[in-house]
PyMOL Python script that loads the backbone (N, CA, C, O; Angstrom):
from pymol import cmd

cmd.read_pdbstr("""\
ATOM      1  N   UNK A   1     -48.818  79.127 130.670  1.00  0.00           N
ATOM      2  CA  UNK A   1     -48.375  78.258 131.742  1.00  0.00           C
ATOM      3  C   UNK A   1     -49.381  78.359 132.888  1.00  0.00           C
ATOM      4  O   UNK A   1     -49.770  79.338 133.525  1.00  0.00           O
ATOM      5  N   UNK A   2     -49.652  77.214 132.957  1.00  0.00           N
ATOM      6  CA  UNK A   2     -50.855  77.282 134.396  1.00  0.00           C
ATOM      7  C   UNK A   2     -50.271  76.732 136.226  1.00  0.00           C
ATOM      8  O   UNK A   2     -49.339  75.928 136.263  1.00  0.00           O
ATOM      9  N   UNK A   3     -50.624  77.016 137.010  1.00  0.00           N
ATOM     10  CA  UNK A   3     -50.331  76.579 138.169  1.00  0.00           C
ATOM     11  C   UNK A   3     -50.740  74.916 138.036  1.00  0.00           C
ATOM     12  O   UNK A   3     -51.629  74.655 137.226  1.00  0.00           O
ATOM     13  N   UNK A   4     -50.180  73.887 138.731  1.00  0.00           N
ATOM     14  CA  UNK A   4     -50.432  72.621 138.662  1.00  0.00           C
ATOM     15  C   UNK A   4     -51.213  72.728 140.271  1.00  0.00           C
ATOM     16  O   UNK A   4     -50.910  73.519 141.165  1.00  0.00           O
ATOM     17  N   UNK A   5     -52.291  71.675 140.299  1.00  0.00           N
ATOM     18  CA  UNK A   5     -53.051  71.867 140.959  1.00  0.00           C
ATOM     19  C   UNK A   5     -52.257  71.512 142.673  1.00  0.00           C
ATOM     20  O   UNK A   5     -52.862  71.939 143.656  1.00  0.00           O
ATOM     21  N   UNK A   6     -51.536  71.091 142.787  1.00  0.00           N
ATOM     22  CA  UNK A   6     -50.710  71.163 144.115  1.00  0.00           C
ATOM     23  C   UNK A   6     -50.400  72.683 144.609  1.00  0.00           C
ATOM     24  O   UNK A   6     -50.917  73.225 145.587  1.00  0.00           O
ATOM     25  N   UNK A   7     -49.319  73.327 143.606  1.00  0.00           N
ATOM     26  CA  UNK A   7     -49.484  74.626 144.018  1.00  0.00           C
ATOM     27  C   UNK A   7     -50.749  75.569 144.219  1.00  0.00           C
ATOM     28  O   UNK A   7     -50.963  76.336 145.157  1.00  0.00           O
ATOM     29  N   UNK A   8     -51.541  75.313 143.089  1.00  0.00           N
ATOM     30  CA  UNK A   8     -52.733  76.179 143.471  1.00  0.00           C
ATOM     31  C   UNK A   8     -53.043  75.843 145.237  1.00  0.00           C
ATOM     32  O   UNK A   8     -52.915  76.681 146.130  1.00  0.00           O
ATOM     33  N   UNK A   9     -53.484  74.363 145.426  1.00  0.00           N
ATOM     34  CA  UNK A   9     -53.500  74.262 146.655  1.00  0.00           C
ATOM     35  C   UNK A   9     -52.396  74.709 148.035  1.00  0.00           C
ATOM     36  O   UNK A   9     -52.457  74.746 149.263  1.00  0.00           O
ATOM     37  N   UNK A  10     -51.807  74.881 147.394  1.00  0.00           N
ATOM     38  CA  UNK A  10     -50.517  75.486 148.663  1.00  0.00           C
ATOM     39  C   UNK A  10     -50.879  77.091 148.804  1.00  0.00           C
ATOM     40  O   UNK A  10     -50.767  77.700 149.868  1.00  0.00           O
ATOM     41  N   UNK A  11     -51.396  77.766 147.385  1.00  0.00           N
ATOM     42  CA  UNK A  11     -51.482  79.072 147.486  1.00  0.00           C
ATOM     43  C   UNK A  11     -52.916  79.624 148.421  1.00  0.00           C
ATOM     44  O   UNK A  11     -52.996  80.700 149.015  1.00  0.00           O
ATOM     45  N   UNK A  12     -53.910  78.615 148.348  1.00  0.00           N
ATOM     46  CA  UNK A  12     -55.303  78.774 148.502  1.00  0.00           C
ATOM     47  C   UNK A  12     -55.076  78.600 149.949  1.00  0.00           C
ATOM     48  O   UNK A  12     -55.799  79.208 150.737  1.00  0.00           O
ATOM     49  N   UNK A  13     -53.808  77.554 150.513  1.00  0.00           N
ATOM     50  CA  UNK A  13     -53.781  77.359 151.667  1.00  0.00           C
ATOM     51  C   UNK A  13     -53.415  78.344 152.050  1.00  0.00           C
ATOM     52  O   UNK A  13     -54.351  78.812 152.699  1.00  0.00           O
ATOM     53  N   UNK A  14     -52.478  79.103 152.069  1.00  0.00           N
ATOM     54  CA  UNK A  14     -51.772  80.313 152.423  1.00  0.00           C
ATOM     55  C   UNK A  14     -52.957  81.182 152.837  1.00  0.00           C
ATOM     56  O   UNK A  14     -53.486  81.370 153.933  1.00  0.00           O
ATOM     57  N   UNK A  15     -53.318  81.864 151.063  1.00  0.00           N
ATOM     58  CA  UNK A  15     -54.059  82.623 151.750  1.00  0.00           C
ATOM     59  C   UNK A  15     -55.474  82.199 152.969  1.00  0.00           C
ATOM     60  O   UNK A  15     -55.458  82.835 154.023  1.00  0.00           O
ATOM     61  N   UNK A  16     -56.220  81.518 152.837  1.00  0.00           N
ATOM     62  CA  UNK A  16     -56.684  80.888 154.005  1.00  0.00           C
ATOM     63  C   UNK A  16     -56.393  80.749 155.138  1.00  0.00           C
ATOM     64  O   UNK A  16     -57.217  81.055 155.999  1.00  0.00           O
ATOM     65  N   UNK A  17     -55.197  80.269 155.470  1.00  0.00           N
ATOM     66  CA  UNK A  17     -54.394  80.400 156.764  1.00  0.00           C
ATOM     67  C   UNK A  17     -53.801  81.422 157.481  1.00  0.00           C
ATOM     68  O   UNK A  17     -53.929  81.493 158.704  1.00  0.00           O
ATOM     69  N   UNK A  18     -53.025  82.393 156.697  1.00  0.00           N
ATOM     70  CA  UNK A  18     -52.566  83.293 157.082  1.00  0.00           C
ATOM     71  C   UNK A  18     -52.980  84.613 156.784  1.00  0.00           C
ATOM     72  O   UNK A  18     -52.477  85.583 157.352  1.00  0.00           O
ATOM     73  N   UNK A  19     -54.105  84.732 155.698  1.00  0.00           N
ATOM     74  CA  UNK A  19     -54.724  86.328 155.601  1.00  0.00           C
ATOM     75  C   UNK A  19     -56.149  85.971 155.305  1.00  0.00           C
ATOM     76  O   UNK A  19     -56.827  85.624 154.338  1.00  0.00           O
ATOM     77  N   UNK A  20     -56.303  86.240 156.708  1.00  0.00           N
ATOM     78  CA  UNK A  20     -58.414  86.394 156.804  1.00  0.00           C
ATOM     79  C   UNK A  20     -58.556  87.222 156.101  1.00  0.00           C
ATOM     80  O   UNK A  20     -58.045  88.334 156.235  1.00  0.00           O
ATOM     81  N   UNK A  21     -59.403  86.813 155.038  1.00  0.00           N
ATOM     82  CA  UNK A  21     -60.118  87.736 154.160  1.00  0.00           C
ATOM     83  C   UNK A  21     -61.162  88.082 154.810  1.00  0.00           C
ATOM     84  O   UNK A  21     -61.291  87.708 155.976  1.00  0.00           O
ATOM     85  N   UNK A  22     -62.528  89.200 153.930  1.00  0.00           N
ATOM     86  CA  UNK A  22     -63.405  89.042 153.494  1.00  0.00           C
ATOM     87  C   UNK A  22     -63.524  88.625 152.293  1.00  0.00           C
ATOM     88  O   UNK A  22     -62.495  88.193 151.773  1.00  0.00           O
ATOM     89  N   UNK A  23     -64.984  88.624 151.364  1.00  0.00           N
ATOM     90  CA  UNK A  23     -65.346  87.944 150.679  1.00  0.00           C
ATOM     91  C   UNK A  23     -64.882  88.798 149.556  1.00  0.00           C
ATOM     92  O   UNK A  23     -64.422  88.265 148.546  1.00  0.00           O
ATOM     93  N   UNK A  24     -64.987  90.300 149.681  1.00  0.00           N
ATOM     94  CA  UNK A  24     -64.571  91.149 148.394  1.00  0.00           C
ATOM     95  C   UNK A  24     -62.771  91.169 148.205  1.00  0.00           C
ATOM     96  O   UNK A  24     -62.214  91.147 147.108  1.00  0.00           O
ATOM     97  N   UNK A  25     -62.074  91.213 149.516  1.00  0.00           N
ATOM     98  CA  UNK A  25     -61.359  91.003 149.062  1.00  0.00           C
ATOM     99  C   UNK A  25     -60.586  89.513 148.752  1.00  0.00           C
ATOM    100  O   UNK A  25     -59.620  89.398 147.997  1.00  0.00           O
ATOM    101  N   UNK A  26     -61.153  88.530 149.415  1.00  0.00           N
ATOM    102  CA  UNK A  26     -60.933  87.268 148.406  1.00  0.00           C
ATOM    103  C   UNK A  26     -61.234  87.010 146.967  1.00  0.00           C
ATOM    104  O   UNK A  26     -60.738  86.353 146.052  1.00  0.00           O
ATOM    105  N   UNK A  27     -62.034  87.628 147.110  1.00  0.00           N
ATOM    106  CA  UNK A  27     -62.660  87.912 145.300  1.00  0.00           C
ATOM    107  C   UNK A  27     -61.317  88.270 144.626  1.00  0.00           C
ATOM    108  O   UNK A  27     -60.660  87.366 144.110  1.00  0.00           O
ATOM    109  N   UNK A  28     -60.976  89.259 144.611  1.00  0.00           N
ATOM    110  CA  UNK A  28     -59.816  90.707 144.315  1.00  0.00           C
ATOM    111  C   UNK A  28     -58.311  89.317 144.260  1.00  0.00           C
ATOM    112  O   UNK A  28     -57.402  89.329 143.431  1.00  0.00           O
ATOM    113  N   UNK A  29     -58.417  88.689 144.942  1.00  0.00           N
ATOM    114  CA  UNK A  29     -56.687  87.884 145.353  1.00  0.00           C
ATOM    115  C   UNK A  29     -57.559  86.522 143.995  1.00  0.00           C
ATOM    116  O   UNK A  29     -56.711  86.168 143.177  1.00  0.00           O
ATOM    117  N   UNK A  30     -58.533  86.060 143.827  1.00  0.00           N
ATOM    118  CA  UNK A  30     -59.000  84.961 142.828  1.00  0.00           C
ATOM    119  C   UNK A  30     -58.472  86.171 141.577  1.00  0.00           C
ATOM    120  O   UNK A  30     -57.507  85.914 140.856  1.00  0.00           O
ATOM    121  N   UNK A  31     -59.017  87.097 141.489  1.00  0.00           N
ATOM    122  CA  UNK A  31     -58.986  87.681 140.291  1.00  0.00           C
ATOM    123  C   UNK A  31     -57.576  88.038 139.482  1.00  0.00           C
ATOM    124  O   UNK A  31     -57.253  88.102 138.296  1.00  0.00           O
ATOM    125  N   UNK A  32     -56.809  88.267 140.950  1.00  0.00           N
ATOM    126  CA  UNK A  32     -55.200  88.703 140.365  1.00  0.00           C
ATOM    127  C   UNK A  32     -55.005  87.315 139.988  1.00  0.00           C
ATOM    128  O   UNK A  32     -54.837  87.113 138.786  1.00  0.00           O
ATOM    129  N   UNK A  33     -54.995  86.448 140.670  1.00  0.00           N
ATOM    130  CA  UNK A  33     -54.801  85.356 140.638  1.00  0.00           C
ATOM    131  C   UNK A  33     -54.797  84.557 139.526  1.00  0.00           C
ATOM    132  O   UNK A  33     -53.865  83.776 139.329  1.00  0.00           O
ATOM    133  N   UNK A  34     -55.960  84.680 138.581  1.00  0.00           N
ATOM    134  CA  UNK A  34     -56.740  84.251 137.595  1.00  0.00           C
ATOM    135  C   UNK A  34     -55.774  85.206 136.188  1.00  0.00           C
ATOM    136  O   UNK A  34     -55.498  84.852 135.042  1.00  0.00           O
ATOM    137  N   UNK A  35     -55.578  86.062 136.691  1.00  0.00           N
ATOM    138  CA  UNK A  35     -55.027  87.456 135.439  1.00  0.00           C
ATOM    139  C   UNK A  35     -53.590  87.041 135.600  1.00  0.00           C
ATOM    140  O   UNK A  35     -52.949  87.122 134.552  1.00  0.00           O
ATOM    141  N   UNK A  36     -52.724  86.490 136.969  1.00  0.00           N
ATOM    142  CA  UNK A  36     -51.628  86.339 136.880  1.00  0.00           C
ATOM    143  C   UNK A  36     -51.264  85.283 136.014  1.00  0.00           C
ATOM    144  O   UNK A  36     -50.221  85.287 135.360  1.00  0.00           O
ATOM    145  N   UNK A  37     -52.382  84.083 135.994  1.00  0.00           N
ATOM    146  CA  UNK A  37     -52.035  82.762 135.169  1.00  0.00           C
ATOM    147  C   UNK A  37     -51.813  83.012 133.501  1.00  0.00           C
ATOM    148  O   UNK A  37     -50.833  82.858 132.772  1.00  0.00           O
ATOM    149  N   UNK A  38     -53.095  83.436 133.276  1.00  0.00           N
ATOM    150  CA  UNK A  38     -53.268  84.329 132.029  1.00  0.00           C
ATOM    151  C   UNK A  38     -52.098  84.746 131.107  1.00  0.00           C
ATOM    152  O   UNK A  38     -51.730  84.322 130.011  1.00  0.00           O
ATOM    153  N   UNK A  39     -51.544  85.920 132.091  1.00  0.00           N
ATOM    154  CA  UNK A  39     -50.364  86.425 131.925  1.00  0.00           C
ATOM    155  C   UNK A  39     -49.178  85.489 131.265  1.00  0.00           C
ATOM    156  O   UNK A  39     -48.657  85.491 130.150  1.00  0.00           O
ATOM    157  N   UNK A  40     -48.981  84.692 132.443  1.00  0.00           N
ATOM    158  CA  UNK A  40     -48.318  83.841 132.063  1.00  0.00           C
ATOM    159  C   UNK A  40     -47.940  82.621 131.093  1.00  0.00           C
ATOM    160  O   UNK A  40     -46.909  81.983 130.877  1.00  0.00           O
ATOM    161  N   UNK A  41     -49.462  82.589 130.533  1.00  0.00           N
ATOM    162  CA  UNK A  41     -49.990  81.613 129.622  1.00  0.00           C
ATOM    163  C   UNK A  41     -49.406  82.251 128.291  1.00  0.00           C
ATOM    164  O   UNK A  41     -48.799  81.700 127.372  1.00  0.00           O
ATOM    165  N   UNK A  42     -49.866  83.920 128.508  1.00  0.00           N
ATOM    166  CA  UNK A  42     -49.384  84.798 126.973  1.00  0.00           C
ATOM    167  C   UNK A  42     -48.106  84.799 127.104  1.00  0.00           C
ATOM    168  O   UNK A  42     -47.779  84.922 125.923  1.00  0.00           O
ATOM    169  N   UNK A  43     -47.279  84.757 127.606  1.00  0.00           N
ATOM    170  CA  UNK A  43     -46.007  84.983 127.626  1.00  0.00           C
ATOM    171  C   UNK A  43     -45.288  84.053 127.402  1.00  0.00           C
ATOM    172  O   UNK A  43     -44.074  84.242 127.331  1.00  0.00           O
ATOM    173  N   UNK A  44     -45.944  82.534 127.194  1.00  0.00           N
ATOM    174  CA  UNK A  44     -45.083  81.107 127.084  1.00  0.00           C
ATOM    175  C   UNK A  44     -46.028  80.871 125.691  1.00  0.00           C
ATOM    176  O   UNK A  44     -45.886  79.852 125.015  1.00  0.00           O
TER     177      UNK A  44
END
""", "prot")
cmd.dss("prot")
cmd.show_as("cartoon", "prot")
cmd.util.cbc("prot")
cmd.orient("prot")
């Protein structure tokens, strides 16, 4: 199961808006991010 691209955009907004990254840890929030979909993909 994948995020539909609206939510992705609501999530990207979030974090953007409300938690200044840096770049490593924006990296780190793409990556869970990326592993959470995944996840979810194996599980459906």
């Amino acid at each position: 199961m994948e995020l539909d691209p609206a939510k992705m955009r609501l999530l990207y907004g979030f974090f953007d808006f409300y938690l200044k990254l840096n770049e490593e840890e924006e990296a780190e929030v793409m990556k869970t991010l990326k592993c959470w979909t995944r996840t979810k993909q194996n599980k459906y």
